[in-house]
N, C-alpha and C positions, 0 to 999 in steps of 0.2 A: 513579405514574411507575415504570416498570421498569429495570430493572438496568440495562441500556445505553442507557438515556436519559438516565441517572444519570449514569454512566461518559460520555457523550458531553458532555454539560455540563459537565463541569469538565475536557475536553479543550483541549489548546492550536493553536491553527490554525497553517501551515507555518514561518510567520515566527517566531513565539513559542517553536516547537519547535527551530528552526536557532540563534535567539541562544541556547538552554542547550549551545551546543559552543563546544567552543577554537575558537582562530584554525584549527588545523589538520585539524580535524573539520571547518570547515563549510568551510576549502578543496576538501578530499575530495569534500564531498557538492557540492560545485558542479560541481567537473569532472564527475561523471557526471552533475550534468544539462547542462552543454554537450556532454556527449558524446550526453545523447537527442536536445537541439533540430538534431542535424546526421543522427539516423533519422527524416527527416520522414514517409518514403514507408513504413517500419514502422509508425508511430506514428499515421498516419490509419487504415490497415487494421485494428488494434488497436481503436482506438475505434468503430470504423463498428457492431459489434454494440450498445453500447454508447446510440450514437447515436439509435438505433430504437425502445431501450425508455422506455416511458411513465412516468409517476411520479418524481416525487422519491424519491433514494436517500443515505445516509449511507456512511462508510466510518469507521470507529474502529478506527485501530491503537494499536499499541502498537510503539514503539521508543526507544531512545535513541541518544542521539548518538554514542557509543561505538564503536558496533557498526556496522562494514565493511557490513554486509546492508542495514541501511539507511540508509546512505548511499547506496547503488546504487538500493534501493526505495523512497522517499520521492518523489522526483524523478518519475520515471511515476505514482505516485499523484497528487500534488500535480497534477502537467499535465493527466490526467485530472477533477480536479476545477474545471480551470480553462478546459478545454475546453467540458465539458459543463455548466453552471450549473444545472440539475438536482440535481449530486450535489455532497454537503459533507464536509470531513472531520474531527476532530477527533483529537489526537494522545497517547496518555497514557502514562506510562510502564512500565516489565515488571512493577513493583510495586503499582501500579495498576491493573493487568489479571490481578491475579490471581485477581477472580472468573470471569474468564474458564474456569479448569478444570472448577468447578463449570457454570458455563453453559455452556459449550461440550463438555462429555464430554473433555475433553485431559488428558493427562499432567500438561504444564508449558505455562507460557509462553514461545515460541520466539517471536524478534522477528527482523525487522518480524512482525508477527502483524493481519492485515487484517482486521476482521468487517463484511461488507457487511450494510446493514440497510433495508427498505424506509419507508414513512413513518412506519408505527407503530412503529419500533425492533424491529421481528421481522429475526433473521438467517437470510440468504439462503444464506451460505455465507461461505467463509474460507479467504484465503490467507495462507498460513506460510511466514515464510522466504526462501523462494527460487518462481517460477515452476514451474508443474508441466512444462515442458519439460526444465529443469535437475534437480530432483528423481527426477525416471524416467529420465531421461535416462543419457549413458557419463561418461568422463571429457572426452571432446572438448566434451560439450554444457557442461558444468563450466568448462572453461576459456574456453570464448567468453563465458559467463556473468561470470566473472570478467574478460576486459577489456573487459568492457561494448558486447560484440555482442549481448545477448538483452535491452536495455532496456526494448524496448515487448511484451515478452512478459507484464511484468508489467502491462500497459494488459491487454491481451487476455484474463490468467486473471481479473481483476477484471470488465473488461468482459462476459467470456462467464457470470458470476454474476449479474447486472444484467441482462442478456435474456432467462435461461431464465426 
């Protein structure tokens, strides 16, 4: 069994992962996902790459309920997962991902931290944090990020992992 098969098994699925927050954490994380289910016409385009590609796919993050990033990113992954029945996710904590540096060549563990994985738990690629539009992005792209204009951006960096 390798590393991230390892690490995907003893993952917790979204539910499992939202009851380890306060009342006021998983308020948080709700509103931003009422705020995705209202980017309908984002959030298909987002997926549409996605949609195309073949095979069964995993996603293993790593977040805690703590953390602002994902509460925003949880929510698009999750609906991605629930979209496409193909793809599964499992949820583990920062501490729990820390063979991730070693497997992954990284510094540290930055959450949300995504490792897309095909069936054999080989990864695809990985997204950190925040959307690569936000990340490269100015300060304008930053703040739309932050009230939750860029939601299905993070459908789309995952999705566009999943098709190449």
């Amino acid at each position: 069994m390798s590393a991230f098969e390892t690490l995907f098994k003893q993952g917790k699925n979204t539910a499992e992962f939202i009851a380890t927050g306060t009342p006021e954490q998983i308020a948080d994380l709700q509103r931003w996902q009422a705020m995705l289910e209202s980017q309908s016409e984002a959030v298909e385009k987002a997926l549409a790459p996605a949609q195309r590609a073949a095979g069964r796919f995993r996603l293993l993050v790593a977040a805690e309920m703590w953390c602002p990033d994902c509460h925003r990113n949880i929510p698009p992954m999750a609906l991605l997962c629930q979209r496409l029945p193909g793809i599964e996710m499992a949820i583990i904590t920062r501490d729990e991902a820390q063979p991730f540096i070693e497997l992954l060549g990284v510094d540290k563990v930055k959450i949300p931290m995504a490792v897309v994985l095909d069936e054999a738990f080989t990864p695809l690629g990985v997204f950190i944090e925040r959307p690569a539009s936000v990340v490269n992005g100015d300060a304008e792209q930053l703040e739309a990020y932050r009230r939750g204009e860029l939601l299905a951006e993070t459908i789309s960096d995952i999705s566009a992992i999943i098709a190449a």
